[in-house]
C-alpha positions in Angstrom: 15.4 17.1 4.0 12.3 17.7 6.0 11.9 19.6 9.3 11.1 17.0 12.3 7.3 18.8 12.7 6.7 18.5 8.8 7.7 14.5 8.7 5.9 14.0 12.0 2.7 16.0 9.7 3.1 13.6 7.2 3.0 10.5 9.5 -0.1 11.6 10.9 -1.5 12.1 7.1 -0.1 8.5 6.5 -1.8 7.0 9.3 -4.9 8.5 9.1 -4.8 7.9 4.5 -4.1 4.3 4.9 -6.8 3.7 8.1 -9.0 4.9 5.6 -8.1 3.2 2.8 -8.2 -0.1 4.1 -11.9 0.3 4.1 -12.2 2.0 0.8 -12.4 0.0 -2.5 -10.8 1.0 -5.6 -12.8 0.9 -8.7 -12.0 1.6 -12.3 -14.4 2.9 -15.0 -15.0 1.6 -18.8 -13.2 2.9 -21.5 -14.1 6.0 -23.2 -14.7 4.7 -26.6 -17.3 2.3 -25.0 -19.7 5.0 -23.5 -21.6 5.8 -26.4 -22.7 2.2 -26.6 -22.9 1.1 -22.8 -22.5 4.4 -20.8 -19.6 5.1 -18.2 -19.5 2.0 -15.9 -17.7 1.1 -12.7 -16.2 -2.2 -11.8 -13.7 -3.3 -8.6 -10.8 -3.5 -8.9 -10.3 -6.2 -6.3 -8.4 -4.0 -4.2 -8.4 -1.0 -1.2 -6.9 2.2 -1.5 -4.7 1.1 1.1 -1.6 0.3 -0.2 -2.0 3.4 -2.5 -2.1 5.3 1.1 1.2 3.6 1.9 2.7 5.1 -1.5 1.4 8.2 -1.1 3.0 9.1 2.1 6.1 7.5 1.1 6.1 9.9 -2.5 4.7 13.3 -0.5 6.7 12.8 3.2 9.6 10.5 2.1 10.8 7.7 3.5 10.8 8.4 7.6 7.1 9.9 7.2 6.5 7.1 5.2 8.1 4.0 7.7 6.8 6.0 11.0 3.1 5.8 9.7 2.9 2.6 8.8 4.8 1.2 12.3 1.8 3.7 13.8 -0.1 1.9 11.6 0.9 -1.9 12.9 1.1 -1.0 16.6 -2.5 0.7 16.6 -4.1 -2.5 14.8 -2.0 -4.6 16.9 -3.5 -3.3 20.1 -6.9 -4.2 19.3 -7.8 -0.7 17.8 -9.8 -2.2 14.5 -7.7 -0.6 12.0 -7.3 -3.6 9.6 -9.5 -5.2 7.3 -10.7 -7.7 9.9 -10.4 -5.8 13.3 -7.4 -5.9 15.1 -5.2 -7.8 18.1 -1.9 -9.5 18.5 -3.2 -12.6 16.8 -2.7 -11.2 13.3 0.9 -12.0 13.9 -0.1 -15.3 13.6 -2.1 -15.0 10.2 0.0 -16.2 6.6 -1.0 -12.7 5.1 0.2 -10.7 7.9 3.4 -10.1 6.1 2.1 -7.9 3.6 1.2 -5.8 6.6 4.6 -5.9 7.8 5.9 -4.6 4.0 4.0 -1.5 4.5 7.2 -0.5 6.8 9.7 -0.9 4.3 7.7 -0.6 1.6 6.9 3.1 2.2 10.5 3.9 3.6 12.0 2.8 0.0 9.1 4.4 -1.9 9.7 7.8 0.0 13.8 7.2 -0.7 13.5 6.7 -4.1 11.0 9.5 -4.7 13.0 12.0 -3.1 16.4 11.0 -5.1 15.6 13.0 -8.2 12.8 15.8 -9.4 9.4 14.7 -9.5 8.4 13.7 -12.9 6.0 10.9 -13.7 8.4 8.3 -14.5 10.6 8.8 -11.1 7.5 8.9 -8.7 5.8 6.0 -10.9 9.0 3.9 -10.2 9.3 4.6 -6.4 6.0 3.1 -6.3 6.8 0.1 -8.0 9.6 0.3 -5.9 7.8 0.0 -2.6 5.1 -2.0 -4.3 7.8 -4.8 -5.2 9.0 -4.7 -1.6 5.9 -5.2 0.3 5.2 -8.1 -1.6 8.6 -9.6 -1.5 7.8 -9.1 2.7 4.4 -10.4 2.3 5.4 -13.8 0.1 8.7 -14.0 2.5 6.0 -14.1 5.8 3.7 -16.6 3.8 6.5 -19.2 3.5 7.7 -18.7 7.0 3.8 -19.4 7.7 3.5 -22.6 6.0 6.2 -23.7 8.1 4.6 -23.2 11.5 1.0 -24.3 9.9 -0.4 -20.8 10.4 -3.9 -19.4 10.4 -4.8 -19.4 6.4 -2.4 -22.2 5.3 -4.6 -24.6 5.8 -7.1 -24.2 2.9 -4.4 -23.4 0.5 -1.3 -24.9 -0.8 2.0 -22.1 -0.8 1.7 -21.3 -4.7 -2.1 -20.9 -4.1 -1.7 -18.2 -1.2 1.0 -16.6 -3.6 -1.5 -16.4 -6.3 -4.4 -14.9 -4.2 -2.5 -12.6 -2.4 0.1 -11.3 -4.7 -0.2 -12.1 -8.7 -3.9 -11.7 -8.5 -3.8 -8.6 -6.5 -1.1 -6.9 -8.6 -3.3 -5.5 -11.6 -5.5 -3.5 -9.1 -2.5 -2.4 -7.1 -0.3 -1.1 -10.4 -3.7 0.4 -11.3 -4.1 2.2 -8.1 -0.1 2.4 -8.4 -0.7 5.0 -11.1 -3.4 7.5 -9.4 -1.3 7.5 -6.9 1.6 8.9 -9.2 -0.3 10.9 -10.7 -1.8 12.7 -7.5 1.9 12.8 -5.9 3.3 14.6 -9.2 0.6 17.2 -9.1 0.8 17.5 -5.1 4.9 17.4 -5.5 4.5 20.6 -7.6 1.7 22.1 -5.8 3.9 22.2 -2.7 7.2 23.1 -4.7 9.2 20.3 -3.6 
């Protein structure tokens, strides 16, 4: 599909989009019909742009750009280079959330197979997101049970199905929101770049 140099370009793009987007929160704005009364507003989202960086890659390099940048991604903030939210080091292997983390592997590498399975239209690239959206959290709640098991850092506050609600259901509005920018900017790109 892709030339080595080109998927090895698009790991680098990965690496660097979702470095930055771990530090970059994702906000929404009000609805038109409310800015005559209030104005154009901004509010969180609860979310970082950086699962939207792990789409993106996935949609625009496919699904080796996509895996390579996130494992780029892991090894960098595993040896202490502060690339996640927190810093970095080995010892976020041993935090519950760390999983979701981990699904940024196969979650790209799925979102960049399905988007490159058909034409890019709105619906396909909006479901490969979802796709790789889905995955990452099925990584993420996988990791958190295997945590409560060994009595890992960030179990202890929490019961299972709270840490399943925080990091997950809660989290999900703001990602399917960022979920569709991200489709949206991969359509246009897709075409942009004729493929």
């Amino acid at each position: 599909m892709f030339a080595a140099s080109n998927q090895l370009l698009w790991s680098m793009i990965g690496l660097l989009l979702t470095m930055g987007g771990t530090f970059l929160e994702a906000y929404g704005i009000t609805l038109p019909w409310t800015w005559s009364q209030h104005g154009i507003q901004t509010f969180s989202l609860g979310v970082t742009f950086q699962i939207g960086a792990v789409l993106l890659v996935g949609c625009l390099g496919g699904k080796n750009a996509g895996a390579l940048s996130q494992i780029a991604y892991l090894v960098m903030g595993l040896t202490l280079l502060p690339v996640f939210a927190d810093g970095g080091g080995i010892g976020y292997i041993k935090l519950s959330q760390f999983g979701y983390l981990l699904g940024f592997i196969p979650g790209a590498w799925i979102c960049g197979l399905v988007a490159f399975k058909a034409r890019p239209r709105l619906e396909t690239l909006a479901f490969s997101c979802v796709c790789g959206l889905l995955t990452l959290h099925i990584c993420g709640i996988t990791y958190l049970i295997i945590s409560y098991f060994f009595q890992w850092k960030g179990t202890e506050n929490l019961t299972l199905m709270q840490a399943i609600l925080r990091y997950s259901w809660f989290a999900l509005p703001g990602q399917l929101t960022v979920v569709c920018a991200v489709t949206v900017i991969a359509y246009i790109l897709r075409h942009l770049m004729f493929y």
